[in-house]
C-alpha positions in Angstrom: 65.9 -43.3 -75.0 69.3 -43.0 -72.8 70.1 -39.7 -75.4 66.7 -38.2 -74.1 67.3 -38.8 -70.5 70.6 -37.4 -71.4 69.2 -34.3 -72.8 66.8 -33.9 -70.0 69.0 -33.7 -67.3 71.0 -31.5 -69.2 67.8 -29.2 -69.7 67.3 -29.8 -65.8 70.5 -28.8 -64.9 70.8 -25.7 -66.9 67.6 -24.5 -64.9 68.8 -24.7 -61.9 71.5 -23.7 -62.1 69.7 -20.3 -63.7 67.4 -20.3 -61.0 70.1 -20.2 -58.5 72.2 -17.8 -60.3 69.1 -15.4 -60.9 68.3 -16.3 -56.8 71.8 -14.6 -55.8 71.6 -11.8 -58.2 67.9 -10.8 -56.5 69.6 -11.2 -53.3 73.0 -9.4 -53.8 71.3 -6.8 -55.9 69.5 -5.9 -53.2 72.0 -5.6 -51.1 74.4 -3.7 -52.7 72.3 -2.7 -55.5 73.1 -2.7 -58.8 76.5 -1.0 -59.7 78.3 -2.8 -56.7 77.2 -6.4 -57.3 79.7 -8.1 -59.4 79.5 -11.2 -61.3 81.8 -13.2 -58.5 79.1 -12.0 -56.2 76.2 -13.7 -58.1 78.9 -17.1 -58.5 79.5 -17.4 -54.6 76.1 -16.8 -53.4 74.3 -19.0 -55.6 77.4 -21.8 -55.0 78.6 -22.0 -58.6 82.0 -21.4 -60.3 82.6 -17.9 -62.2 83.0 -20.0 -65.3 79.0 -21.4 -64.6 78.3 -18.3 -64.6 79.7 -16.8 -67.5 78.0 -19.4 -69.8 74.7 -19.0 -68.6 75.3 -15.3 -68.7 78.0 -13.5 -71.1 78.0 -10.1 -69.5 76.9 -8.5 -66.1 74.5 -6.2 -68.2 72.4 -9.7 -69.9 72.4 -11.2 -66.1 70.6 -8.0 -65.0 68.0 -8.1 -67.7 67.5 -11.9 -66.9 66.8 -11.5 -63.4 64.3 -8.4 -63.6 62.4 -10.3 -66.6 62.3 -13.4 -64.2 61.0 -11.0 -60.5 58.4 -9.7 -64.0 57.0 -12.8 -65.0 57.0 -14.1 -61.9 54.7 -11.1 -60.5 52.5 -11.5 -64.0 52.0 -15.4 -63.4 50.5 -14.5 -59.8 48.5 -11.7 -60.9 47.2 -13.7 -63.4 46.6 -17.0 -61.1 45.0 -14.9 -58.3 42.4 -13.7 -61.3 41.9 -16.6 -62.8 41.0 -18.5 -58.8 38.5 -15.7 -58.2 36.1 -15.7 -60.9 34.1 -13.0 -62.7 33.2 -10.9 -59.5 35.0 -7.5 -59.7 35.0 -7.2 -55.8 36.6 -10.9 -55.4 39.3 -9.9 -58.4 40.7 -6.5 -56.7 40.7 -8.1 -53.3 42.9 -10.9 -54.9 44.7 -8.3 -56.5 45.7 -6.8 -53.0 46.6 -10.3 -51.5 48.9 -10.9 -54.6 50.5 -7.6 -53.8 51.4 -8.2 -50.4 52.0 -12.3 -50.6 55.4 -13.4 -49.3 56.2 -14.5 -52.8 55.8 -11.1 -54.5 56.1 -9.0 -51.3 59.2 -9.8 -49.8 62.4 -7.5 -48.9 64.9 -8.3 -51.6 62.0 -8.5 -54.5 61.0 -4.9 -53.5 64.4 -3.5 -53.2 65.2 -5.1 -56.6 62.1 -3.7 -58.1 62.9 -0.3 -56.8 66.8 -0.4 -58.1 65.9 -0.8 -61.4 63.3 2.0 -61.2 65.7 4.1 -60.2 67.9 2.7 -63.6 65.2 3.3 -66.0 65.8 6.8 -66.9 69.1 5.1 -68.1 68.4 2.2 -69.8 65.7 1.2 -72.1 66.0 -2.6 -71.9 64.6 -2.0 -68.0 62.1 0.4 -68.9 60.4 -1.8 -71.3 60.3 -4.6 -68.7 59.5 -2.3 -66.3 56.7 -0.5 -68.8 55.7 -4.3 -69.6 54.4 -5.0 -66.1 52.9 -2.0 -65.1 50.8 -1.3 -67.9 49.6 -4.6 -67.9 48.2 -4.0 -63.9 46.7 -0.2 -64.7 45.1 -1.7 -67.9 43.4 -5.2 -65.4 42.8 -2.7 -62.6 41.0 -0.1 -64.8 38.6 -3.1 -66.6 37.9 -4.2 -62.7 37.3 -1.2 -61.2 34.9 0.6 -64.7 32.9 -2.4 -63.0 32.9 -1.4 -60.1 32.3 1.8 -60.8 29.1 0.9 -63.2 27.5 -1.1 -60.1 27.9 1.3 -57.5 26.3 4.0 -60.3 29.0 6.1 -59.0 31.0 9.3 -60.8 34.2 8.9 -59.3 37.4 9.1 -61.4 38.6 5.9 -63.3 41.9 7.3 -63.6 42.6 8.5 -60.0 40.9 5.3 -58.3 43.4 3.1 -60.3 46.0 5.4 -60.2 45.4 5.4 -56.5 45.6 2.2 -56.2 48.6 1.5 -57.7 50.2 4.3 -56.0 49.4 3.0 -52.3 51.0 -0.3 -53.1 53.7 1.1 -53.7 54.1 3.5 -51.2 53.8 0.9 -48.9 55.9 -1.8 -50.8 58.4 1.0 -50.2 57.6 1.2 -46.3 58.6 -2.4 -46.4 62.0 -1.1 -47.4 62.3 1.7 -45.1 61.1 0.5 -42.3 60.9 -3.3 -42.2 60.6 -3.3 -38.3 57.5 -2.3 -38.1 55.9 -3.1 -41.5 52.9 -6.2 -41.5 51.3 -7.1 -44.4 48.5 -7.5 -42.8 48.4 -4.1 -42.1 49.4 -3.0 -45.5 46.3 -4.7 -47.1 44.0 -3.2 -44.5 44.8 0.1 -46.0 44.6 -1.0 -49.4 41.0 -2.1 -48.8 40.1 0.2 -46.7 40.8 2.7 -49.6 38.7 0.4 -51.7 36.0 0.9 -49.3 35.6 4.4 -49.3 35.4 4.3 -52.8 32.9 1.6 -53.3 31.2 1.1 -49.9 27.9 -0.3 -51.2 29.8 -3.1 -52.7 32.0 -3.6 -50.4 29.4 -3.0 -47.4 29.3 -6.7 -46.5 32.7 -8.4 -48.1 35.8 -6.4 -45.7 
């Protein structure tokens, strides 16, 4: 029994410590993206010795991977959850979609700067584009079941490819407005847009919902 407990808190430990580790990469990557943040970086902003570091991670190159698989799973689990909390209705599911998108947990500052680093990166290294690839062919392939129901109910002949396409392409134009101009940027805002582009492509199922 005391070995478990032991074993546990070893377990517990490890965790956080890769949690806070992976926390100061996100942040220092997207501060000083990704050539300029240095393993020291990721030690003192997360409060742990070099040496912590270097056991949980062996090189610079396996931390990166670590920390854009975590900011990928994490946005999977919520896309997931928000689907799951609203049901079969295709109109609920692509609204849900939209709040995921712009929730302070997926939405914030140094997740999106991240997220656009290693875009930029992908070109150059396969281990990020597979992530990368991972994610956002898991949304176009949700987003294109959703809206070939929307589409069937509102007997309509508009594109399947360009309405999800335009979809994803608005989030992240304006994910990228966050970045550029965070001053002015509301979420609120943001997801008005978003739905007001849902709208005008479905407005008899949308007549009495936004």
């Amino acid at each position: 029994m005391a070995e478990m407990k032991r074993l546990n808190l070893r377990v517990a430990n490890k965790q956080s410590s890769n949690l806070k580790l992976i926390s100061s990469a996100i942040k220092s990557i997207s501060e000083k993206g990704i050539k300029e943040t240095t393993m020291s970086d990721v030690s003192q902003g997360a409060g742990l010795s070099q040496g912590i570091v270097n056991f949980h991670f062996k090189s610079k190159e396996l931390l990166l991977i670590e920390t854009l698989k975590f900011i990928s799973n994490e946005y999977l689990q919520s896309f997931q959850n928000c689907l799951k909390k609203s049901g079969l209705d295709p109109c609920k599911q692509i609204i849900a979609i939209i709040n995921n998108d712009f929730s302070k947990k997926i939405c914030s500052r140094d997740k999106i700067a991240l997220w656009f680093t290693f875009f930029s990166e992908v070109k150059f290294k396969p281990a990020y584009h597979q992530i990368c690839k991972q994610r956002d062919l898991y949304y176009q392939k949700m987003t294109e079941n959703i809206f070939r129901e929307l589409i069937k109910l509102e007997k309509s002949k508009i594109s399947l490819t360009n309405v999800s396409n335009g979809l994803q392409a608005l989030v992240m134009g304006l994910w990228l407005d966050q970045l550029v101009d965070p001053d002015t940027f509301k979420r609120k805002k943001a997801k008005e847009i978003c739905f007001n582009f849902i709208k005008s492509n479905f407005p008899k199922q949308f007549k009495n919902i936004l």
